[in-house]
C-alpha positions in Angstrom: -34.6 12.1 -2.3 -38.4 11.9 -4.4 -41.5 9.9 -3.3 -43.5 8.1 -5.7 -47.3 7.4 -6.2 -48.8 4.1 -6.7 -52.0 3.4 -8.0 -54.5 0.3 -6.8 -55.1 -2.4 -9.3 -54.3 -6.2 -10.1 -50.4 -6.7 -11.5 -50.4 -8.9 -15.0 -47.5 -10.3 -16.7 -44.3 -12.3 -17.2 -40.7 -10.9 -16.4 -37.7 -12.1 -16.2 -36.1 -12.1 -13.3 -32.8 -9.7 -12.3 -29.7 -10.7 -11.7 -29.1 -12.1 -7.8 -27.4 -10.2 -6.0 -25.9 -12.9 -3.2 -24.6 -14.5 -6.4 -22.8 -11.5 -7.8 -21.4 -11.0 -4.5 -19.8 -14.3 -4.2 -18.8 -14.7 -7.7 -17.0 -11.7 -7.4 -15.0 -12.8 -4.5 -14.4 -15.8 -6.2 -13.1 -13.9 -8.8 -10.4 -12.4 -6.6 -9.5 -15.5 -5.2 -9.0 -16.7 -8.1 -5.9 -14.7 -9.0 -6.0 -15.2 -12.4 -9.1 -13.9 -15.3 -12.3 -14.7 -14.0 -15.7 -13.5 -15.8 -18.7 -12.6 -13.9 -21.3 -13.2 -16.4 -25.4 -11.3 -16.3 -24.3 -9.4 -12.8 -26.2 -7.7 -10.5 -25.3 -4.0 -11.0 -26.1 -2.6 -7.9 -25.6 -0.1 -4.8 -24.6 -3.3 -2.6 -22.8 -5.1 -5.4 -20.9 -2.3 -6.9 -19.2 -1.8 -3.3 -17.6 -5.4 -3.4 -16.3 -5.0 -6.7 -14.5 -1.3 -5.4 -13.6 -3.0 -2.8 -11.9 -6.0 -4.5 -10.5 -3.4 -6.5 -9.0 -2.1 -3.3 -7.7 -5.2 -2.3 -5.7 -6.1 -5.8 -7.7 -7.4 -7.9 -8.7 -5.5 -11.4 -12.2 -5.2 -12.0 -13.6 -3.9 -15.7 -17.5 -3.7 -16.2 -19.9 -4.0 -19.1 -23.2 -4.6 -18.8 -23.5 -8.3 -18.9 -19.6 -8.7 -17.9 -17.6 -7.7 -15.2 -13.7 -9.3 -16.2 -11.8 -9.7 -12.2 -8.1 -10.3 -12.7 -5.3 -9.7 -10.8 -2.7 -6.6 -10.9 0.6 -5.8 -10.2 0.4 -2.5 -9.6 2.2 -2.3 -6.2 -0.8 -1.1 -4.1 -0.8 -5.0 -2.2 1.9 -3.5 0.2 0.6 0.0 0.9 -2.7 0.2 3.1 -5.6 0.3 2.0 -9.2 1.9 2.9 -12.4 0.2 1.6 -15.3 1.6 2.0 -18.1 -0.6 2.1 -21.3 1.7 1.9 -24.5 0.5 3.3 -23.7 -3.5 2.2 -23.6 -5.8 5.1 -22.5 -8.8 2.6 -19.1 -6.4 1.8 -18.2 -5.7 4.9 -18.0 -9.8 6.0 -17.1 -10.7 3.2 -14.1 -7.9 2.5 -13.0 -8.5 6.4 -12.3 -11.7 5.3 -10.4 -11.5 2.2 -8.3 -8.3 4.1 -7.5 -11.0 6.6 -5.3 -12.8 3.9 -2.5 -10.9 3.6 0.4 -8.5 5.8 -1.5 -5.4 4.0 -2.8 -3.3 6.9 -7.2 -2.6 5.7 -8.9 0.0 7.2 -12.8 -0.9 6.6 -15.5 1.6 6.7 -19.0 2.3 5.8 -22.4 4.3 5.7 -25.5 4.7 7.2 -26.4 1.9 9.9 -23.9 -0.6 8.3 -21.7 0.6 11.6 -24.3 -1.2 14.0 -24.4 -4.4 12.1 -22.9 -7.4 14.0 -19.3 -8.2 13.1 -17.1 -8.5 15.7 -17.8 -12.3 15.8 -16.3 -12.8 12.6 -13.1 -10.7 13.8 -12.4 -13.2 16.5 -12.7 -16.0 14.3 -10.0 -14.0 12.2 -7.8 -13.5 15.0 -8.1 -17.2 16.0 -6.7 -17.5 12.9 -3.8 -15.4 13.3 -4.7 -12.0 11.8 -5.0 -8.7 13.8 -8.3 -7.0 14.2 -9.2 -3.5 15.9 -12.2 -1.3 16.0 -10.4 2.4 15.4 -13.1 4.3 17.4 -13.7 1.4 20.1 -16.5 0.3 18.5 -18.8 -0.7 15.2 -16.7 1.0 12.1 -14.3 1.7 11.0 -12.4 -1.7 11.4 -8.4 -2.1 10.8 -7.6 -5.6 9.6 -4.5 -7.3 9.1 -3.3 -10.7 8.4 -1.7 -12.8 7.0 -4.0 -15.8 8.6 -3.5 -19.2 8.4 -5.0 -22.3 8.2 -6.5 -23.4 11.5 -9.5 -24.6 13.9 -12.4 -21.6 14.3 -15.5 -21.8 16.0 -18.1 -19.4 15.2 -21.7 -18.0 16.5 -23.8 -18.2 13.7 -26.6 -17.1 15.3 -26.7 -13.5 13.9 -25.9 -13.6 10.5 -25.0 -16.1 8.0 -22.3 -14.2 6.4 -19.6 -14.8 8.7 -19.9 -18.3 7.9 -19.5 -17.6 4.3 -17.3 -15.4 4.7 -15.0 -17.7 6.0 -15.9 -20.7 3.8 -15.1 -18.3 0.7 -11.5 -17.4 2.4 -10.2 -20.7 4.1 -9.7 -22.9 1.0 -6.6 -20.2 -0.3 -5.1 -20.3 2.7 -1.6 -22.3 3.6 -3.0 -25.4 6.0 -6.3 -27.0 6.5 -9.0 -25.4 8.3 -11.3 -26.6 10.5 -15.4 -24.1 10.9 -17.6 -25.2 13.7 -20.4 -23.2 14.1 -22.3 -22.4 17.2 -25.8 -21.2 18.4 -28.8 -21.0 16.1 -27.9 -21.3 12.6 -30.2 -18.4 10.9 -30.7 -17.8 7.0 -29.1 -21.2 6.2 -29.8 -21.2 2.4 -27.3 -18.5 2.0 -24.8 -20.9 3.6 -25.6 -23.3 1.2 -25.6 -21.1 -1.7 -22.1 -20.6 -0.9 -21.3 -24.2 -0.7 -22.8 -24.2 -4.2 -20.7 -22.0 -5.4 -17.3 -23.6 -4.3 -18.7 -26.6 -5.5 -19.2 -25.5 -8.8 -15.6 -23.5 -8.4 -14.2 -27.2 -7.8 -13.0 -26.2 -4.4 -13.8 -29.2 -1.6 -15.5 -28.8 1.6 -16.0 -31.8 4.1 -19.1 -31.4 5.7 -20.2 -33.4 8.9 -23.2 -31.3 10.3 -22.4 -28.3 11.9 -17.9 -28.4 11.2 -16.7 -28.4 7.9 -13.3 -28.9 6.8 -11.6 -27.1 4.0 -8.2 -28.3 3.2 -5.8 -25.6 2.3 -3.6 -24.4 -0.8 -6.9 -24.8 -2.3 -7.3 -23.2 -6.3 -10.7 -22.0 -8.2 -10.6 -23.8 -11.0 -13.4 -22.3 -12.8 -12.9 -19.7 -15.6 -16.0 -17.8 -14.8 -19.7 -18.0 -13.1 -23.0 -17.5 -14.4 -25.0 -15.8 -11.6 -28.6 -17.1 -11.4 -32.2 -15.1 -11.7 -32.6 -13.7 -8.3 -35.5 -14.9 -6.2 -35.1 -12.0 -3.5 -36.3 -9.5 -6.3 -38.7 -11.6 -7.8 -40.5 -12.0 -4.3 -42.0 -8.7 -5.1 -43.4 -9.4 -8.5 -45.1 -12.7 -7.2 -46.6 -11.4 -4.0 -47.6 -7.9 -6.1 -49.8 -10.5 -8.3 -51.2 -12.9 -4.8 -51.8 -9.1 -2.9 -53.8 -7.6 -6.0 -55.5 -10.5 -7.1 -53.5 -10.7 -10.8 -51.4 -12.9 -12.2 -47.4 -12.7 -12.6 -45.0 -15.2 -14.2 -41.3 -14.5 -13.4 -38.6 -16.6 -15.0 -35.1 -17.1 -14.9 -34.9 -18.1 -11.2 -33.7 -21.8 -11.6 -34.3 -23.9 -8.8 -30.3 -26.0 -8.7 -29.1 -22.9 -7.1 -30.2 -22.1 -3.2 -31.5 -19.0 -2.6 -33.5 -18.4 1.0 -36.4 -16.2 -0.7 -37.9 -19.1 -2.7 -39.8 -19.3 0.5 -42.4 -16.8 -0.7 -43.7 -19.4 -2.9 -44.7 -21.7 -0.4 -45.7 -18.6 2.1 -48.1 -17.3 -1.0 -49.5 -20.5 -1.1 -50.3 -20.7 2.2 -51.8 -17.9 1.6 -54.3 -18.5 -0.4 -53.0 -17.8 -4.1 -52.1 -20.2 -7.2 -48.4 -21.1 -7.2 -47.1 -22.8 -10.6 -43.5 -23.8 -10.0 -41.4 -24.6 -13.1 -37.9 -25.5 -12.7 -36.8 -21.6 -14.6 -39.5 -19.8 -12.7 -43.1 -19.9 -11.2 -46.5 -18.3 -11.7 -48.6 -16.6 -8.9 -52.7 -15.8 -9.4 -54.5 -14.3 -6.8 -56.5 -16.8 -4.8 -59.0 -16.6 -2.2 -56.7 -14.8 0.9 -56.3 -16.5 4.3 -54.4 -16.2 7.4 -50.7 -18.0 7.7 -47.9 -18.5 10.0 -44.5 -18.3 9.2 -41.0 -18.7 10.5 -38.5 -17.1 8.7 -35.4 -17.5 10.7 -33.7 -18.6 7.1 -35.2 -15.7 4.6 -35.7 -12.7 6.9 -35.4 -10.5 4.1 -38.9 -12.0 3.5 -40.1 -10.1 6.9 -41.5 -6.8 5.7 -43.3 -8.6 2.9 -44.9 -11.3 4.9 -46.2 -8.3 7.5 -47.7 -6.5 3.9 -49.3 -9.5 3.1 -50.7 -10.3 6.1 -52.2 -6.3 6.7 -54.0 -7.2 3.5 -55.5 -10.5 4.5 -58.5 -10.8 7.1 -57.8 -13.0 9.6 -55.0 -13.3 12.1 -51.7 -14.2 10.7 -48.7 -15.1 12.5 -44.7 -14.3 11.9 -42.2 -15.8 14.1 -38.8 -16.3 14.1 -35.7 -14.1 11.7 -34.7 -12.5 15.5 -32.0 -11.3 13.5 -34.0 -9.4 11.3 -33.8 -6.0 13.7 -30.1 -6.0 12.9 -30.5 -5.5 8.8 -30.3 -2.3 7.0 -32.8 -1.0 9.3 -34.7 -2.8 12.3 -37.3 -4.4 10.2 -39.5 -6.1 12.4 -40.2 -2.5 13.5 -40.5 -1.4 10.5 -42.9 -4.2 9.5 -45.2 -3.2 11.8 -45.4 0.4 10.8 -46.2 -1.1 6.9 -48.9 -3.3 8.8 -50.4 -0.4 10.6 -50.6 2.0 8.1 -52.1 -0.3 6.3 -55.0 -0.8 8.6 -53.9 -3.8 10.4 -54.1 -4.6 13.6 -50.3 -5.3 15.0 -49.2 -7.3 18.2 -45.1 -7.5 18.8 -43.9 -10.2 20.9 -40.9 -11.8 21.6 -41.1 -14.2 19.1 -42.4 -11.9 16.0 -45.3 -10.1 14.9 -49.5 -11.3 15.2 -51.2 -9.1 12.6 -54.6 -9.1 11.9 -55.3 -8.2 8.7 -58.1 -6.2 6.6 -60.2 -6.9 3.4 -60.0 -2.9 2.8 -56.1 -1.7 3.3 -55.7 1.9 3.3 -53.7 4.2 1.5 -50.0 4.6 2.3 -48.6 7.7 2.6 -44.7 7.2 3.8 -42.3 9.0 2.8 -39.7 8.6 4.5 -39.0 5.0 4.1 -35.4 4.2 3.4 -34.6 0.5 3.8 -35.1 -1.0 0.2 -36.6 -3.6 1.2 -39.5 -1.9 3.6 -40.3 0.4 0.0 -40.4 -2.4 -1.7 -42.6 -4.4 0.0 -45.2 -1.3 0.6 -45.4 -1.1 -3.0 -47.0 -4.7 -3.1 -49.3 -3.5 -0.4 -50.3 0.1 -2.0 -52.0 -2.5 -4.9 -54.4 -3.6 -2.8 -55.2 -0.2 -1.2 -58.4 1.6 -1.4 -56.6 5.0 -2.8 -53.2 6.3 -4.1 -50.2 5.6 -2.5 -47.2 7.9 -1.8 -43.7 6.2 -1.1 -40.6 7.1 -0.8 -37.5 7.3 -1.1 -37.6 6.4 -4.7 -33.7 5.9 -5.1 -33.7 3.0 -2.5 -34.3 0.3 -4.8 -31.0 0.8 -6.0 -29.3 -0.7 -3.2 -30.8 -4.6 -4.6 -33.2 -3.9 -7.5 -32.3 -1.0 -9.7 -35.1 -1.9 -12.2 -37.5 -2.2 -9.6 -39.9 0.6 -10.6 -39.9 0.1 -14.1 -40.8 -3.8 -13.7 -43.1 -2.9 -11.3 -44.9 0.3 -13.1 -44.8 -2.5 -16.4 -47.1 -5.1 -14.1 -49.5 -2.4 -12.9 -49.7 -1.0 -16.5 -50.4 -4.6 -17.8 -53.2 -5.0 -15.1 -55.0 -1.8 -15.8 -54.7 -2.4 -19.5 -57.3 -5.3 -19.1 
C-alpha cells in the first residue's frame, strides 16, 4: 500500500458530486428482486458496491457493467439449486443486505468476508430470518462465515435496531417478494434513520407499498417492482469531504448533483459546517461552503455516524471546545472510529476527552502536520485529508488505495480543489 502527501492551502471550486453509494447498493438489490431487466443508471463503481453486484451475481441474477450502466436481469443457468459462496469483502451494507436476499430461497449460502467485516453486528438480523422461517448458522461459532438458507415466508419480526440500520433495510427490501404479509417492529434506539428512509424512498419509487405506523410497518406480500430502472442520486457521503475541505481551509467549494428529494444521513454536514462557523448556500441540486469565522459546536450524530471522524477533524482545527455525542454505534464500522477520531484529533494538536457519550475536543488555531500512515478505514483517510489543509506543514497519509472502498475519485477531486486554491 503507498502513502500520499498533502500540501496546506484553501480548496476552490465546483464538482460534481459521485455517484451514492447507499443508492447503488439498493438499486442493485432492487434489481434482483426484480426478476426481470432492470437498469442501474450513473452507479457507484466501487470496492463496497462492486461486492453486491458479485454477490447478486451469485445469487441468480446477471449483472453486465458499463460505465454509466449496470443491466441486472435474471438467469437460468441452473446455479439457483447448487450452493453458493458470496463473498462479501469489507462491505457491511452486502453482508445485511445478501443475508437477506439468501434467505429467499431453499439454496443453501455460505456468506463470508474480509478484514473486520467478521466483527460487525449481524446476528440480529439472522434471528429475525429465522423468525421467519429460514435456517441460519455461524460455521466457526461465531462472526463469519455465515450459512443461510430459506425459503422464508411472510410473517411478524421484531428487530433491535439499535446497532445498525441495515437490518431494517434489509428486511424492508426482502419482505415485499415474499408469499404472505409481513409484519417489522423495531426495537431499541433507532440509529442512522435516514438510511431507513432512503430505503423507503426507494420502494416507493419502485411502486412497492409499505404501511407505516411509527416504529411497525407492514408490507403485504406477493409484492412486484414495477420500475424498469433507477437513477442513483449524487452522493452526499462523498461530498462531505469537498465541503468541509473548503469550511477547514478557509476556501470555497460548490458541489452539485446531490438533490435534496432523496434522503441521505450525511446532509448533516451542512448544518454541522454551519454551526461551525462557515457560509452554507443550499440549492436544491447542491450547496456551496466558504470558510467562515470558526467556532466550537456540538453534535449528535446517532443518524450519520459516518460523519464521526470528520466532525473530530474539524473540531481539532477549531479553537474552542467542541462537543460530539451520540453514533455509539460508530466503534462497530469498518474500523472503531470514535477511536480512531481521536487519534486524527490528537495528531492534529487537539486536546481529546472520551466519555461515554462521545468525544470533547478542544481544538487549535495552528493544527499540526499529519504524518499517519497506516490509516486504513476510508473514511478516517479521508477525513485527515480535510484536516492536513489546515496544517502548518505537509502531510503524509496513507493507505492511498482506501478511498476505493466509497470514493474512487477521491484524490483526483481532491488534488483538483487544492490545485484550484493554490492557483489564486
Amino acid at each position: 500500500m503507498s502513502a500520499i502527501r498533502i500540501r496546506p492551502g484553501p480548496a476552490y471550486g465546483t464538482v460534481q458530486a459521485p455517484p451514492s453509494k447507499s443508492y447503488t447498493h439498493r438499486a442493485l438489490v432492487v434489481g434482483h428482486l426484480a426478476a426481470r431487466p432492470f437498469r442501474v443508471r450513473h452507479p457507484l463503481d466501487c470496492d463496497d458496491t462492486q461486492a453486491t453486484a458479485a454477490a447478486v451475481a451469485r445469487l441468480g441474477s446477471s449483472v453486465s457493467r458499463t460505465r454509466d450502466v449496470w443491466r441486472v436481469g435474471p438467469t437460468e443457468d441452473g446455479r439457483r439449486r447448487t450452493p453458493a459462496l458470496v463473498q462479501c469483502h469489507e462491505s457491511g451494507t452486502t453482508l445485511r443486505f445478501v443475508s437477506a436476499l439468501a434467505a429467499r430461497t431453499d439454496r443453501t449460502v455460505v456468506i463470508a468476508g474480509a478484514g473486520r467485516l467478521s466483527e460487525r453486528p449481524i446476528d440480529d438480523l439472522l434471528e429475525g430470518l429465522m423468525a421467519l422461517g429460514a435456517r441460519c448458522r455461524h460455521l466457526r461459532g461465531t462472526g463469519l462465515p455465515i450459512e443461510v438458507r430459506g425459503p422464508m415466508r411472510g410473517g411478524p419480526v421484531v428487530l433491535d435496531a439499535s446497532k445498525s440500520s441495515q437490518f431494517a433495510s434489509a428486511l424492508l427490501l426482502t419482505l415485499p417478494s415474499l408469499e404472505g404479509d409481513s409484519s417489522l417492529e423495531l426495537t431499541g434506539q433507532r440509529v442512522s434513520q435516514p438510511y431507513l428512509e432512503a430505503t423507503l424512498a426507494v420502494l416507493a419509487h419502485q411502486g412497492v407499498r409499505v404501511d407505516r405506523h411509527g416504529r411497525r410497518f407492514h408490507v403485504p406480500g406477493g409484492q412486484r417492482f414495477r420500475g424498469p430502472g433507477f437513477t442513483v442520486p449524487g452522493d452526499a457521503s462523498s461530498a462531505a469531504y469537498l465541503w468541509a475541505a473548503a469550511a477547514v481551509s478557509g476556501g470555497t467549494v460548490r458541489v452539485e448533483g446531490v438533490p435534496a428529494k432523496w434522503p441521505q444521513a450525511d446532509l448533516a454536514v451542512l448544518e454541522l459546517l454551519r454551526d461551525a462557523g462557515a457560509s452554507v448556500s443550499r440549492r436544491p441540486n447542491g450547496a456551496t461552503v466558504s470558510g467562515g469565522t470558526p467556532k466550537a459546536f456540538r453534535i449528535d450524530l446517532t443518524d450519520a455516524p459516518d460523519l464521526y471522524p470528520l466532525a473530530g477533524v474539524l473540531a481539532a482545527t477549531t479553537s474552542g471546545v467542541s462537543h460530539i455525542v451520540g453514533a455509539e454505534h460508530a466503534v462497530l464500522k469498518e474500523s472503531d472510529r470514535k477511536a480512531g477520531t481521536a487519534l486524527l484529533a490528537r495528531c492534529l494538536g487537539a486536546a481529546v476527552e472520551s466519555t461515554s457519550r462521545g468525544l470533547r475536543i478542544r481544538g487549535t488555531r495552528r493544527p499540526r502536520a499529519l504524518d499517519l500512515r497506516q490509516l486504513s478505514d476510508h473514511r478516517l483517510v479521508m477525513s485527515a485529508a480535510v484536516g492536513a489543509l489546515a496544517a502548518e506543514g505537509d502531510s503524509v497519509l496513507g493507505e492511498k488505495e482506501a478511498v476505493r472502498k466509497s470514493f474512487p475519485g477521491f484524490w483526483d477531486t481532491f488534488a483538483s480543489l487544492s490545485e484550484g486554491g493554490r492557483g489564486r
